[in-house]
Steps between C-alpha positions, in 0.01 A plus 500: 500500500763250592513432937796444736400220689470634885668177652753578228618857545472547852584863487317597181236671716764762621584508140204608417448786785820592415369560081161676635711742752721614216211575254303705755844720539531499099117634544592704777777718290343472174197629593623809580585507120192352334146414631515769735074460557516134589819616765288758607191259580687208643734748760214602644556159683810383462861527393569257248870582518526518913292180484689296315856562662306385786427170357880484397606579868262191633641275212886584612425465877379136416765362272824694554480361908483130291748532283728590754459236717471252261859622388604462883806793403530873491777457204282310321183712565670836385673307214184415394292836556826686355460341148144499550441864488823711419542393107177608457500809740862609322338466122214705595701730654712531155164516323386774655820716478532475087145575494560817664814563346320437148172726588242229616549434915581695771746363800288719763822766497756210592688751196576739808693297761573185267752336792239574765220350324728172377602434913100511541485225242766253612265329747191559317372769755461858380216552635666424878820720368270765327646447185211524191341143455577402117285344358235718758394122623854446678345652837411164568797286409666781809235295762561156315837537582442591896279233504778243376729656731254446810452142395877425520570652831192287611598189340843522595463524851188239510245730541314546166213255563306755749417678176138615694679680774710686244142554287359656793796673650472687134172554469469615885799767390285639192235597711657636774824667357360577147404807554811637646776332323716707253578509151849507378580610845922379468495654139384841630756443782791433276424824282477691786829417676672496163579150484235415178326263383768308340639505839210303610471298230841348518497418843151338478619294230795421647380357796240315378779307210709475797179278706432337203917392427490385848163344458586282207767348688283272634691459833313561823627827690610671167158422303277580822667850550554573137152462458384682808706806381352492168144467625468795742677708246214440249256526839634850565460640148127307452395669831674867473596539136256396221401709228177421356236445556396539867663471889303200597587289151770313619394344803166479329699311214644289713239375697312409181823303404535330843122448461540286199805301680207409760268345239825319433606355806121419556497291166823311632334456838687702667248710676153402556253593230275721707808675672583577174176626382483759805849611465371551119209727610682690752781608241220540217299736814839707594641537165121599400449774824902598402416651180165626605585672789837638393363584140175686584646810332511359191150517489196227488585367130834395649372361784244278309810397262760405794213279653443336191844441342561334861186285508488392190892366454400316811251359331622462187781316670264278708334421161840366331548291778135341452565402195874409535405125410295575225571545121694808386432649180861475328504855376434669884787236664727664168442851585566433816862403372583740318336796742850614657541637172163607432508661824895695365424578159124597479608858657755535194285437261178758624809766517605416134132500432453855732817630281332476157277784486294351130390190766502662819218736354302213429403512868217751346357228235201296574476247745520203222793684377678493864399163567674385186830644586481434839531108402724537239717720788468164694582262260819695468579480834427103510736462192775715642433344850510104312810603335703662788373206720600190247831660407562666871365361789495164414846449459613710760277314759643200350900619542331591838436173602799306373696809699309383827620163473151339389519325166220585180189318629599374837268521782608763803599361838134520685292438769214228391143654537290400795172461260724333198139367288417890487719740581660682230863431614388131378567467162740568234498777291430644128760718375241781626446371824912447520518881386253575802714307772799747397338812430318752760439819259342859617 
């Protein structure tokens, strides 16, 4: 199988974790579908799916913190995250809608308050604004987008490089306000006092465009406190108004994020290796006790799945980063590229799949049988996730950049590396490792 060379893609490993994450969710929601025994086995120990957006939430914490500071500008950073993940996000949104329209999707009853669920949308955070997540994966993109916002307000009032106090301050908050934080708590509040959720919805939105306008401005005052209202309005809803799936997610979420900015900083020399390793293990410990301790009542099963998915996308993590400088089979740095849309479109295709009973019955054919359709069900996805990416995302993140004011193929404004012979800010770039430095996907 053809290689990347390590000292020539220097972010091919994140590639890579990136690919791996977005099969283990394709697993994850197909095997509810097919190859139900081998789900069955495997969940005894751990969540493929809650795994692997794990591993996605380590990868963003790392890069997106880089690529903004290597841009040096909020306009230029939400330029670039803009046409990085709306095209994309809008088409699958479209997708979804004819298939339900034509028989073969569902939009999760967005069919009953269409305006309410479309002001959820905007910022790419239903699941903050309890609108239904469509594609179901979009519950993430809601704490990608928090995240983003906390990393502006830091970085524009020069704060953003004590990512492990943030880490901590997170992970300290899952444990010890986890079990009493609300769900959808100014949602119920709205419907009560007759205002509605659209009500809510608006005026979220409205303040956080209104951060971001003033954000993107790039002038001092006007970007600090454009950002700063943004940021605790997306702080408010991640601590008193997510939907799914549990109270202590969001600060949990975000201290993995902020957890992955501290392997960053510590790779830059920016903190000291072993501070960073104990900040690592304390998060990994809290966000570990969090979900133990506040999800007991989900029973032992869960328990042994929460500690695991954790663990394990720590690990897997740590294991990308060992072999950052080594030789990347081609084909796991491509998926890696093209996983955004893997990660969109694989939930449209199970519910076409789900929507045709003469397949979905083949769920009760032999394992062989299952197995078979199971890959050609992912070699759909790939082809539909190639094709969306090639004629979609690429050019859009292109436009993106020439929108930012950085020319095809120049090099962003940055900070030289304090370890330039290894670190993996060293080198220059594949197109998959250039993908990498302007993509952070959940």
């Amino acid at each position: 199988m053809p290689k990347i060379a390590g000292t020539g893609s220097r972010l091919a490993w994140l590639d890579a974790l990136r690919g791996f994450a977005a099969l283990c969710v394709v697993f994850d929601h197909g095997s509810t579908l097919l190859l139900l025994p081998a789900r069955g086995f495997l969940y005894q120990w751990l969540n493929l799916g809650q795994y692997g957006v794990f591993v996605f939430f380590l990868v963003s914490g790392y890069i997106v913190p880089a690529s903004l500071e290597r841009k040096g500008s909020l306009r230029a950073f939400w330029t670039s995250r803009g046409f990085r993940l709306y095209p994309m996000y809008a088409v699958a949104l479209v997708i979804a809608a004819v298939a339900y329209w034509s028989g073969y999707g569902s939009i999760r009853g967005a069919e009953h308050h269409p305006l309410t669920s479309v002001m959820s949308w905007l910022l790419m955070l239903p699941n903050l604004l309890t609108g239904p997540n469509v594609p179901n994966v979009t519950w993430t993109l809601s704490y990608e987008m928090v995240f983003y916002l906390l990393l502006a307000v830091l970085f524009s009032w020069n704060v953003h490089r004590h990512s492990g106090g943030y880490a901590l301050t997170f992970a300290v908050g899952a444990v010890a306000l986890g079990g009493i934080l609300p769900m959808a708590a100014l949602n119920t509040w709205a419907q009560r006092y007759g205002h509605g959720t659209l009500a809510l919805n608006i005026t979220a939105d409205a303040a956080i465009i209104a951060g971001i306008a003033l954000a993107v401005t790039d002038r001092r005052w006007p970007a600090r406190i454009g950002a700063a209202i943004a940021a605790l309005t997306a702080l408010v809803l991640v601590t008193v108004n997510q939907g799914y799936p549990y109270p202590w997610s969001g600060f949990e979420i975000l201290a993995l994020m902020f957890t992955g900015t501290v392997i960053y900083r510590a790779e830059r020399g920016e903190i000291s290796r072993v501070a960073a390793a104990l900040i690592v293990a304390a998060v990994l410990a809290l966000t570990t006790i969090a979900g133990l301790w506040h999800g007991a009542h989900y029973g032992h099963q869960w328990e042994k799945q929460w500690a695991t998915s954790v663990l394990l996308a720590a690990a897997t993590f740590g294991a990308g980063m060992a072999v950052r400088n080594r030789k990347i089979p081609r084909v796991a740095a491509w998926l890696g590229v093209i996983s955004y849309s893997v990660y969109l479109l694989h939930p449209l295709v199970l519910d076409a799949y789900r929507s045709t009973p003469a397949l979905y019955r083949l769920d009760r054919a032999t394992m062989p049988v299952q197995a078979g359709v199971f890959a050609a069900l992912a070699v759909v996805i790939i082809a539909a996730s190639a094709l969306t990416y090639y004629l979609i995302e690429k050019p859009m993140q292109r436009l993106g950049r020439r929108i930012a004011g950085r020319p095809r193929g120049a090099t962003p404004k940055r900070v030289e590396p304090v370890q330039p012979a290894s670190s993996p800010e060293a080198t220059t770039g594949t197109s998959a490792s250039t993908s990498a430095s302007t993509t952070a996907m959940s």
